[in-house]
SERO-4910 file (N, C-alpha, C, O; in steps of 0.05 Angstrom, whole numbers):
BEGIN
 pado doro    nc1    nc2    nc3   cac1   cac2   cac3    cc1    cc2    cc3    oc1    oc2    oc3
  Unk    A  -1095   -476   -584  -1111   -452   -577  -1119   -453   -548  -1118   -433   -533
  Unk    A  -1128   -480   -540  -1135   -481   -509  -1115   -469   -492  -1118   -450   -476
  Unk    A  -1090   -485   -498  -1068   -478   -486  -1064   -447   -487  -1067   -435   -466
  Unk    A  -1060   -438   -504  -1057   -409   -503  -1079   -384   -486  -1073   -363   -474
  Unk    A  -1106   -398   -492  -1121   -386   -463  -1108   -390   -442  -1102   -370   -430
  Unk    A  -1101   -408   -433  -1104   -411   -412  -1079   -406   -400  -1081   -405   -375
  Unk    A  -1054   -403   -411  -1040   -385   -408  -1043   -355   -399  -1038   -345   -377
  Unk    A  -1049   -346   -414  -1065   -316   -425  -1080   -315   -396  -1076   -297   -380
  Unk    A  -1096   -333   -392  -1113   -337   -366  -1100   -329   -339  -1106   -311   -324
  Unk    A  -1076   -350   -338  -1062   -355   -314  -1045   -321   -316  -1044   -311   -294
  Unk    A  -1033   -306   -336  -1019   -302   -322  -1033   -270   -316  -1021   -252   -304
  Unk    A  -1057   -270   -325  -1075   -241   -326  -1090   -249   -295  -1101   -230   -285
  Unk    A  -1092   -271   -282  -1094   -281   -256  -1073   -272   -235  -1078   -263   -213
  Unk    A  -1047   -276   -249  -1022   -270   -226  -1024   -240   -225  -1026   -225   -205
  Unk    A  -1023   -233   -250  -1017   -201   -247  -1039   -188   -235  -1033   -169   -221
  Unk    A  -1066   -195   -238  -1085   -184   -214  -1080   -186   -189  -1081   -168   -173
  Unk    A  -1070   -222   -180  -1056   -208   -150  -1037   -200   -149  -1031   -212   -128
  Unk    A  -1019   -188   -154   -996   -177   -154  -1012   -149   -153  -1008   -135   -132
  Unk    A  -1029   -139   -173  -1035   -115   -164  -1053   -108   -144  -1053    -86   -132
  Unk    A  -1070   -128   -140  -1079   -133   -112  -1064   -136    -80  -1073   -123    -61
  Unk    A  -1044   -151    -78  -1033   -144    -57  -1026   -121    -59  -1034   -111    -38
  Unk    A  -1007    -93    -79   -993    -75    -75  -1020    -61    -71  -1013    -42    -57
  Unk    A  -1045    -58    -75  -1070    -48    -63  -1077    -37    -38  -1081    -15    -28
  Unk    A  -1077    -65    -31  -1078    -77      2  -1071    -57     18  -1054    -42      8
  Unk    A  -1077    -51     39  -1065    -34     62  -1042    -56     73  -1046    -80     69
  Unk    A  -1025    -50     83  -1001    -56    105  -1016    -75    122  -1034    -66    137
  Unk    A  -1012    -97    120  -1021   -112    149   -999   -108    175   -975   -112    171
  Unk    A  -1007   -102    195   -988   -105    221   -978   -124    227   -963   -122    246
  Unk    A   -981   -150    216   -966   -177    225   -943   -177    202   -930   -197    205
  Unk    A   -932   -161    182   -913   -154    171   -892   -145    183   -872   -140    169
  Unk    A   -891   -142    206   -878   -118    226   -882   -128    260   -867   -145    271
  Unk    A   -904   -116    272   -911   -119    283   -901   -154    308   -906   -176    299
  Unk    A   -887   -151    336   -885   -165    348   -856   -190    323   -854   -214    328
  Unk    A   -838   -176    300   -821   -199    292   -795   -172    297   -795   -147    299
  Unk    A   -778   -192    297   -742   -180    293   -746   -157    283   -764   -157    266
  Unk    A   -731   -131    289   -727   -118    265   -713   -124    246   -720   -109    228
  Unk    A   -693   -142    237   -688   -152    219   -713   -173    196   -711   -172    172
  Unk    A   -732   -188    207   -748   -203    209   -773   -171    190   -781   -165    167
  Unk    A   -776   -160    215   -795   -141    202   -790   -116    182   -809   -100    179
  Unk    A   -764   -112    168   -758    -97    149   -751   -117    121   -753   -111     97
  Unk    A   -745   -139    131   -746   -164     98   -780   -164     97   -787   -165     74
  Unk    A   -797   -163    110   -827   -172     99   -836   -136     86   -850   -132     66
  Unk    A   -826   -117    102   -843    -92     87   -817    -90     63   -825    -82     42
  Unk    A   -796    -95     64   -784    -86     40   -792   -102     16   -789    -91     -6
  Unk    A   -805   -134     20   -820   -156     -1   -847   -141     -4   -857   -146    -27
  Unk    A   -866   -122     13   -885   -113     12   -877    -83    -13   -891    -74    -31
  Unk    A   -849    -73     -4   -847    -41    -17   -841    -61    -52   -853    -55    -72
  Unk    A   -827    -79    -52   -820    -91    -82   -843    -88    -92   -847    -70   -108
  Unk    A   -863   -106    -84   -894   -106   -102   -902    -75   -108   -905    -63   -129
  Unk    A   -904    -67    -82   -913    -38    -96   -890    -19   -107   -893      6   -107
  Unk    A   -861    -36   -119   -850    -12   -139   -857    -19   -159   -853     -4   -178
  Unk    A   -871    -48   -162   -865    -57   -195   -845    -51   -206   -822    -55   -199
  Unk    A   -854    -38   -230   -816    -37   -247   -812      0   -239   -801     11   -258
  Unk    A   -816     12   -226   -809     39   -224   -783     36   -219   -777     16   -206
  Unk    A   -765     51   -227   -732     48   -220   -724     72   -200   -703     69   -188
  Unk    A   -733     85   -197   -739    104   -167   -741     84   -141   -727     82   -121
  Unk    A   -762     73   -149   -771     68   -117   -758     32   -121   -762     14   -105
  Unk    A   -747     29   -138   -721     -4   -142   -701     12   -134   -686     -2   -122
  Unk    A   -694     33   -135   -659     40   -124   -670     48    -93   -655     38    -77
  Unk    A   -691     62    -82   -697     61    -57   -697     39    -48   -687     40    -26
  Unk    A   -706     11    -55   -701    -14    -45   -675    -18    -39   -667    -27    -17
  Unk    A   -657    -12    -63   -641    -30    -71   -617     -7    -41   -599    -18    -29
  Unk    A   -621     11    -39   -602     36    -15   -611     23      6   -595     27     24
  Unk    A   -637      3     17   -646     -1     37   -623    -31     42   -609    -36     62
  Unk    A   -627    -43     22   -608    -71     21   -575    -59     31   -562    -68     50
  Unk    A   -569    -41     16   -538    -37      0   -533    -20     37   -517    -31     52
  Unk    A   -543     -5     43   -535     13     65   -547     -5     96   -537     -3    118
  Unk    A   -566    -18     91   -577    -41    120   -561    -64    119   -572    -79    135
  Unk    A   -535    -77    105   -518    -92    103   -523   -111     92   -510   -132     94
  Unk    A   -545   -109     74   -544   -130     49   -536   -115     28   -551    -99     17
  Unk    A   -506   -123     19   -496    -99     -3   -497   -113    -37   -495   -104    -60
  Unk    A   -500   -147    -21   -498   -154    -47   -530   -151    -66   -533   -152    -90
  Unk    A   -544   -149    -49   -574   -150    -56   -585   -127    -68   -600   -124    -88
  Unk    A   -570   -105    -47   -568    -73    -65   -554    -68    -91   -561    -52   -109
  Unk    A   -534    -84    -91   -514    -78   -116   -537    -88   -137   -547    -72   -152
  Unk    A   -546   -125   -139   -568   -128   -160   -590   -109   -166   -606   -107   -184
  Unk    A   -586    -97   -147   -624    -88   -159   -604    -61   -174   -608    -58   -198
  Unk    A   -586    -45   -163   -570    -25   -175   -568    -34   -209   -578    -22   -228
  Unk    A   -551    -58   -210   -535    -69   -233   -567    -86   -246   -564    -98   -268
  Unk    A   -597    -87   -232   -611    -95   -258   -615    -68   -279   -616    -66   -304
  Unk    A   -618    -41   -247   -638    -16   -265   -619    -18   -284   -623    -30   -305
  Unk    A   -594     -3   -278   -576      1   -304   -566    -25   -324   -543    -22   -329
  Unk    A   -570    -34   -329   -568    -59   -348   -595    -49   -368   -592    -51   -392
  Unk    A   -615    -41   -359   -636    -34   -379   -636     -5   -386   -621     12   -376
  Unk    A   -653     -1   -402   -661     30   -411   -662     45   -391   -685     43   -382
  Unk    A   -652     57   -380   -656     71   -352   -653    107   -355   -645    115   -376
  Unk    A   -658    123   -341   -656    157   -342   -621    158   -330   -609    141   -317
  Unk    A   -611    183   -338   -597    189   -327   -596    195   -299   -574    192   -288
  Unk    A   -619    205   -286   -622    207   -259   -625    181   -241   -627    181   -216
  Unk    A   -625    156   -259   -633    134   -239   -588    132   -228   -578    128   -206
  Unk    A   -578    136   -246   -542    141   -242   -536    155   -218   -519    151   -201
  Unk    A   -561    180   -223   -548    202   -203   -563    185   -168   -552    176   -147
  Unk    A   -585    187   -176   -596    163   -147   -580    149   -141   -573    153   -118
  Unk    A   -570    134   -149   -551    107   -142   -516    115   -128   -503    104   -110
  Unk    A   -510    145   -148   -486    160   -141   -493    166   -115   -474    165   -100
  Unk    A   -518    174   -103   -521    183    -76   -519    163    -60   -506    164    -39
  Unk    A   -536    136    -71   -524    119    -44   -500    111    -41   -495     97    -22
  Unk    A   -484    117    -57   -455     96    -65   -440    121    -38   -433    113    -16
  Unk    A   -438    151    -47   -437    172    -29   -446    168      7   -430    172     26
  Unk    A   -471    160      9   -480    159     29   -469    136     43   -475    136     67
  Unk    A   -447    108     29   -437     88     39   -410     90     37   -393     73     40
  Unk    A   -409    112     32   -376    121     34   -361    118      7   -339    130      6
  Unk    A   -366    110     -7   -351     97    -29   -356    116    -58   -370    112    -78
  Unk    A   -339    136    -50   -337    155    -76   -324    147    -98   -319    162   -117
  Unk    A   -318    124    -97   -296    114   -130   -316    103   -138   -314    100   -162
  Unk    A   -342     92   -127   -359     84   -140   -381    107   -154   -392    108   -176
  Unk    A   -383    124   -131   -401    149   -137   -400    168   -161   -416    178   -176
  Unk    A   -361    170   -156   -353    192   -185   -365    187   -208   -382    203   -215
  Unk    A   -358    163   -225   -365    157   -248   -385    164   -264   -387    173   -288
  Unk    A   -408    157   -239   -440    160   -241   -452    184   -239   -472    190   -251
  Unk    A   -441    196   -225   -430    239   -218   -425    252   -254   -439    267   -268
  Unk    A   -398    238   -257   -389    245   -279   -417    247   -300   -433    265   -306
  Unk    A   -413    219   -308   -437    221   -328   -453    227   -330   -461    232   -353
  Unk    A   -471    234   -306   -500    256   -310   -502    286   -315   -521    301   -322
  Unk    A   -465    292   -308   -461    319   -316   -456    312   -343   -467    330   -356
  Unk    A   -449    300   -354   -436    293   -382   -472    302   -391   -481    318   -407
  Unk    A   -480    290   -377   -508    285   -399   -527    307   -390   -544    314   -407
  Unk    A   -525    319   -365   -548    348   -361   -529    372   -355   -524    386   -336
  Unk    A   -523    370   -376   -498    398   -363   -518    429   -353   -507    448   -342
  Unk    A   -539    428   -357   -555    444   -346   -577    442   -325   -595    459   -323
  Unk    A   -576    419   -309   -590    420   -283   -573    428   -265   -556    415   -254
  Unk    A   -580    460   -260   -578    464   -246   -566    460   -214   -544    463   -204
  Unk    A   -596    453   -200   -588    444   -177   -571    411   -169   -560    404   -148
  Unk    A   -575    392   -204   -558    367   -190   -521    380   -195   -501    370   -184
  Unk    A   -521    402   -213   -499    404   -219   -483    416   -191   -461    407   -186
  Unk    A   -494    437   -172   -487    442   -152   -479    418   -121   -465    420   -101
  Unk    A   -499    394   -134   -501    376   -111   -473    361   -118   -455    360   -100
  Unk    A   -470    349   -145   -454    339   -145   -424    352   -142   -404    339   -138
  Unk    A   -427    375   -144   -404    396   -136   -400    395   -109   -377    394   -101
  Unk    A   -422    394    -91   -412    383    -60   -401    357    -50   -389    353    -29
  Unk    A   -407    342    -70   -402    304    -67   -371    317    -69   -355    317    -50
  Unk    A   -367    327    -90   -331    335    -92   -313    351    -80   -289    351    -82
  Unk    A   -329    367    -68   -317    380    -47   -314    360    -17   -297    359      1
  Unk    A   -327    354    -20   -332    336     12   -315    310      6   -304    297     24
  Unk    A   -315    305    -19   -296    284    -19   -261    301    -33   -249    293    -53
  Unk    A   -254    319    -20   -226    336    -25   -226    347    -56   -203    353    -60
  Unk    A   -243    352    -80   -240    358   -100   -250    389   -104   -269    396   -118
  Unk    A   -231    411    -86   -244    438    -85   -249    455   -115   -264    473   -120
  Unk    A   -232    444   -128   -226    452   -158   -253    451   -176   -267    467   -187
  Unk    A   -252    416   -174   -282    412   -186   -310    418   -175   -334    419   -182
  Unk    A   -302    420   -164   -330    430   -146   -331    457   -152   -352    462   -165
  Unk    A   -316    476   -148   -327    503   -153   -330    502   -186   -351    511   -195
  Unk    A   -315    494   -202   -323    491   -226   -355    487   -226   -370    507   -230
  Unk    A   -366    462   -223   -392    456   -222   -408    482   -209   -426    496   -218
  Unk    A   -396    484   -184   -417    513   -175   -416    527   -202   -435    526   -218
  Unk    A   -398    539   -207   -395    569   -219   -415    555   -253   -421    571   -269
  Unk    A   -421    526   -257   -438    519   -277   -464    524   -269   -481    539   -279
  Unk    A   -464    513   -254   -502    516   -229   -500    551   -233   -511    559   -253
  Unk    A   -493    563   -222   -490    591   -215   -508    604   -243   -531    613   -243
  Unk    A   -493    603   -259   -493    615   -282   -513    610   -307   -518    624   -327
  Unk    A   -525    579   -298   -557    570   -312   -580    587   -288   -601    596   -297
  Unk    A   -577    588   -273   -606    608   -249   -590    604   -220   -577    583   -218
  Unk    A   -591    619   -204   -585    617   -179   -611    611   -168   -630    626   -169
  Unk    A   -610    581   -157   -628    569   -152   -626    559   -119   -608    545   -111
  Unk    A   -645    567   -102   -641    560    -80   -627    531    -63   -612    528    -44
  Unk    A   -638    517    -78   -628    487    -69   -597    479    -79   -587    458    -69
  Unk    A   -585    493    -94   -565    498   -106   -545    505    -92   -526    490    -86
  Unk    A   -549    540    -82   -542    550    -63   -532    536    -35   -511    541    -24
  Unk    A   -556    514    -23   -557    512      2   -531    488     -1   -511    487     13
  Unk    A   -538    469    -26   -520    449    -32   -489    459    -30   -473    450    -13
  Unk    A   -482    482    -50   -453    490    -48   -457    502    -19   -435    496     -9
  Unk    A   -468    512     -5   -462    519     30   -449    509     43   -429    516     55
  Unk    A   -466    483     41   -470    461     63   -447    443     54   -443    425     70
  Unk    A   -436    443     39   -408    428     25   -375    433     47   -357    420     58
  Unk    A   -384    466     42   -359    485     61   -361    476     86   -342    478    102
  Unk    A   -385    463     92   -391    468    122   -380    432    135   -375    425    157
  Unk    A   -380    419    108   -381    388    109   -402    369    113   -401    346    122
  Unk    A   -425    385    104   -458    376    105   -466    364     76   -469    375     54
  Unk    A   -467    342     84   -475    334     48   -509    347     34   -526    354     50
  Unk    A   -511    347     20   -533    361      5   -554    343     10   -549    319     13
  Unk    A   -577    352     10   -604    355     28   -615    326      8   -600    331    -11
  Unk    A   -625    308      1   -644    296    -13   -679    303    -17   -693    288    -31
***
């Protein structure tokens, strides 16, 4: 029984500072006078604490790793969210950075399946209709428009299929 207090103890101890530092204001010696390499590993160990387990702001980490040239470090935090219970939109997040690093054989799949699974959003259905146009798929892409189109003509939608023609990728 002792033991198990004091377990129970220690680890309701850790998790107070853990939520204690993500509390904390930013100290400037995080940053401040080191490498920029130097000073984006200490605020990105500072942004971890304060994502906890949010899988939003873990794939924003994980685009900061994957696209700042730690790809292997991006790919884990990518391959923990999805390994668990995850939303379909944490796919479509991840499809954007895979997009934003050039690498649409990775992007499609993840494209694919959130249409598989929201065939009625709207505005991602338009976005991802620009990922396919911009990457040579004029066919599918207007397909997807003429899906977006036809659930609400929705501004962000619109600007997405625009800005596709134009070779502007869609807005975040």
């Amino acid at each position: 029984m002792k033991i198990r207090v004091a377990l129970v103890s220690t680890l309701l101890f850790t998790a107070g500072i853990a939520v204690g530092y993500a509390a904390q204001k930013l100290d400037p010696s995080l940053y401040s006078g080191k490498s920029k390499e130097e000073a984006a590993r200490s605020l990105i160990e500072a942004a971890r604490v304060q994502a906890g387990d949010g899988s939003w702001e873990r794939i924003a980490i994980g685009r900061l790793h994957y696209l700042g040239g730690a790809k292997a470090e991006g790919q884990a935090v990518f391959d923990d969210v999805l390994s668990k219970k995850h939303e379909a939109s944490d796919e479509y997040r991840i499809g954007r950075v895979y997009c934003e690093a050039g690498e649409w054989s990775k992007a499609k799949p993840l494209f694919d399946r959130y249409v598989r699974e929201n065939p009625k959003d709207e505005k991602e259905l338009a976005a991802i209709g620009a990922y396919y146009l911009l990457n040579g798929d004029r066919a599918t892409a207007e397909s997807l428009f003429d899906r977006s189109f036809k659930i609400a003509p929705e501004v962000w939608a619109t600007v997405a299929a625009a800005g596709a023609y134009l070779g502007v990728k869609p807005q975040e």
